[in-house]
Structures are given as structure tokens and as C-alpha cells.
N, C-alpha and C positions, 0 to 999 in steps of 0.2 A: 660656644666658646667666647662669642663677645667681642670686646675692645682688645682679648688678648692676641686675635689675628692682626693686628695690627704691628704687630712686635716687631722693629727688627733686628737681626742679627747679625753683627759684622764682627773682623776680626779688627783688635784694639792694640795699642801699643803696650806691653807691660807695665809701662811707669804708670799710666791710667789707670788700668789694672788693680794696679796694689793698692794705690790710691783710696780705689771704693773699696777693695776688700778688706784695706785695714779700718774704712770706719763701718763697714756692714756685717761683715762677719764676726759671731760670736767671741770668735781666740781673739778676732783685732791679729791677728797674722797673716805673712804669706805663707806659700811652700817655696824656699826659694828654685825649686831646680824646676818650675812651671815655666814652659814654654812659647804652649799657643793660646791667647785668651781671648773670649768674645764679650763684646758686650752686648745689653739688650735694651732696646730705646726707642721710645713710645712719646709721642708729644715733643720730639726731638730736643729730648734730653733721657741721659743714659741711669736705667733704674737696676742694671744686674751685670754683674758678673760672672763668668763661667772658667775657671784656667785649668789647663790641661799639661799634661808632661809626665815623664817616664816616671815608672813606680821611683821609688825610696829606694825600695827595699826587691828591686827588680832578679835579682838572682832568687830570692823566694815567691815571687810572684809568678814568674816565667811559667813555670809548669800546669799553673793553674785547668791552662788548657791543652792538654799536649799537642806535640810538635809546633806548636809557637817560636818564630824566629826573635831573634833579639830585638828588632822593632816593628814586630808587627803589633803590638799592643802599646796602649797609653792609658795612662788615670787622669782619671777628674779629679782636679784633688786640691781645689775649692770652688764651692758655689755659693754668692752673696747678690740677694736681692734688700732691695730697699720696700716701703709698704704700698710705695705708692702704684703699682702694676696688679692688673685685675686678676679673679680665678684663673685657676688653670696655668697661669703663665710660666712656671719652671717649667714645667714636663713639656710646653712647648719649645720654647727655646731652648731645651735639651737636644729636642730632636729636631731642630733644626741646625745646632752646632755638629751630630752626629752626622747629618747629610751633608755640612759641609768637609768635613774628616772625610768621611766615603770617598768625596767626587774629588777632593786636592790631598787630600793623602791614602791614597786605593791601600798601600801596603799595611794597613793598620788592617787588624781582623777582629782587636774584640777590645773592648772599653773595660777599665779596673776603676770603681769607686765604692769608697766607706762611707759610714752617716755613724756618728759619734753620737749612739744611746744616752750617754750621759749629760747632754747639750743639747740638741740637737734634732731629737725625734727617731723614729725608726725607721726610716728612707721611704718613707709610704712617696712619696715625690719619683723615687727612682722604677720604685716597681708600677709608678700609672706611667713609666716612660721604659718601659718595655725591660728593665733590671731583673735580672736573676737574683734571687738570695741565696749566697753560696756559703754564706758560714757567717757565724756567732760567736765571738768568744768574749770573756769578761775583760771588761778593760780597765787599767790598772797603770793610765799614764795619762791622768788628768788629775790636776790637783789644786785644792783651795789653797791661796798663801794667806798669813797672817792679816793680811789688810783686807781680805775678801776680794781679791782679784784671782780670774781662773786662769790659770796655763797648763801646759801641755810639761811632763815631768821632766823629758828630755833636753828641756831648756836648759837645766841645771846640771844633767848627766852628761850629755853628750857633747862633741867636739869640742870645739874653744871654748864652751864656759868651761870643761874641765881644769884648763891654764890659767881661767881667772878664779878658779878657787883651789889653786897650786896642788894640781892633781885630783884634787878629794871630786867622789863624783855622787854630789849627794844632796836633797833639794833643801832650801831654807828650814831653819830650827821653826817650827811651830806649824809647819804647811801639812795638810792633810787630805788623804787620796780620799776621790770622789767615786760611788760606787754606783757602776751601770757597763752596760758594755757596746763592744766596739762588732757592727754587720757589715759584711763584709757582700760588696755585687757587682756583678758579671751582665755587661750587655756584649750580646754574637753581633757584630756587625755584618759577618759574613757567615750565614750556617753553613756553607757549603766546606767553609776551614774547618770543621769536626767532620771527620770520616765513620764515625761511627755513632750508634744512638745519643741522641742530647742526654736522655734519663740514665745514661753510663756517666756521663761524662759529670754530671753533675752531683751524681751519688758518690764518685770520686771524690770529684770537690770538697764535697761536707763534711768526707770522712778524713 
């Protein structure tokens, strides 16, 4: 593993946070309702970011695992490294953000993260850090605009920008959806919170 033992990982202030993940991350976005974020910093200075917080879309997410309490779960739901951090290093500081979730927040039972096919790759990152792949589906809310910058569709659909294009919920004249899709993955922090076979549980899942 290398110089990537060296890594470490502490929790950051969110202004920090967003800071690197607006200039590392592919969108250049946050998630705004992201919580808890770490950073990871090698040569003391900070090369990744990790932010964590309730699903989005938490009333569809919930069941994913049954009987899941309402915060026993949390998504990762950005992760931005810079080039300069050796092999290996996401999938470590994954799971040493995970170890910290375990030991200071016990009540969490299972980890929710995406990897956006269309940008992004196919979470090979998440499945060398222990990720279930629990579903596929085409995705269909990434979009080219006019000037060749990428966004997410919902920019333009959803909440306040619907106000600032007086009602209408509908993305720029000329923008054009990007075609690839969106995986969907599951890490058990706790197997013992499934009472019944994993290979149930996750044949559920997919289906």
C-alpha cells in the first residue's frame, strides 16, 4: 500500500469541505444537506475529501435494508481527491472514515453511496472498499448546456430555480441529456442488523 499509509483522516469543518469539493469534484457542487466531512492529508496538507449526510431522497432509500430505523443509515454523497495522493488511497480513507462512523456514531448500520456512470466511472473504488452493488439504472439527469459545461438537470427543475424561471420547470433551450447510468451501493457496517440471509436481502435490493 505504500505512502498511502500515511494518510490521515480527520473530521473538517464543512466551509473547508466544500471549498475543495467545489474545485475537485467533477459537478464543481456540493450536496447541500452533507453533514459530517473528512478530510485526508498526507505531507500536511489536505489532498481529499469525503462528506457524508442523510439520503436526499431518505423515504425511498429507507427500506433499502429492512427494518432500518430513520437514522440508522447515511450516504456518502461526495467524494473528491486531488492527483496528488498515492494508489490505493480512496478505498483507504474510506475505510477509515467508516471506522470512524462505527466508533462515534454506533447507531449508523449501513452506508448509501452512488458513482454517476456517466462522469465518473463505475464505483470500482467502492467495491475494493468492501460496497455491495445493489442496483443500475439509466440515468437521465445529467446534462450538456450550450456552452459545454455539465450539470446535474435538477438545477433547473427543482426547488428555487423553479421561482427563478416563474414556475416553468424545464432546463436551458439547447442543453442535452448525457447518456450513461447511475449504481447504486450498499456497505453493512453492521451484519448483524440483517437478521436474515445477506443473498435475500440483496436479491431484494436489485429487484
Amino acid at each position: 500500500m505504500g505512502r498511502a499509509k500515511e494518510i490521515l483522516v480527520k473530521v473538517i469543518p464543512s466551509k473547508v469541505a466544500n471549498e475543495f469539493v467545489k474545485l475537485n469534484h467533477y459537478s464543481g457542487k456540493v450536496v447541500p444537506n452533507s453533514r459530517l466531512h473528512f478530510g485526508c492529508f498526507l505531507d500536511d496538507k489536505m489532498h481529499g475529501v469525503m462528506s457524508y449526510g442523510p439520503s436526499i431522497n431518505k423515504k425511498g432509500t429507507i427500506n433499502l435494508v429492512e427494518g432500518t430505523g430513520w437514522n440508522e443509515f447515511i450516504e456518502l454523497n461526495r467524494m473528491a481527491f486531488d492527483d496528488y495522493l498515492p494508489k490505493y488511497s480512496e478505498s483507504r480513507c474510506i475505510a477509515i472514515s467508516i471506522k470512524l462512523i462505527k466508533k462515534n456514531a454506533p447507531q449508523i448500520k449501513w452506508i448509501l453511496s452512488f458513482s454517476d456512470g456517466t462522469q465518473s466511472g463505475d464505483g470500482s473504488i467502492y467495491r475494493a472498499s468492501g460496497f455491495y452493488l445493489t442496483g443500475i439504472k439509466e440515468n437521465k439527469s445529467i446534462i450538456k448546456l450550450p456552452n459545454g459545461k455539465i450539470a446535474a438537470s435538477m438545477t433547473y427543475t427543482k426547488g428555487a430555480n423553479i421561482l427563478k424561471q416563474n414556475g416553468r420547470a424545464s432546463i436551458p433551450t439547447g442543453s442535452e441529456y448525457l447518456n450513461g447510468f447511475q449504481l447504486r451501493y450498499i456497505f453493512l457496517i453492521n451484519n448483524n442488523f440483517i437478521r436474515f440471509p445477506l443473498s435475500q436481502v440483496f436479491l431484494k435490493i436489485i429487484h
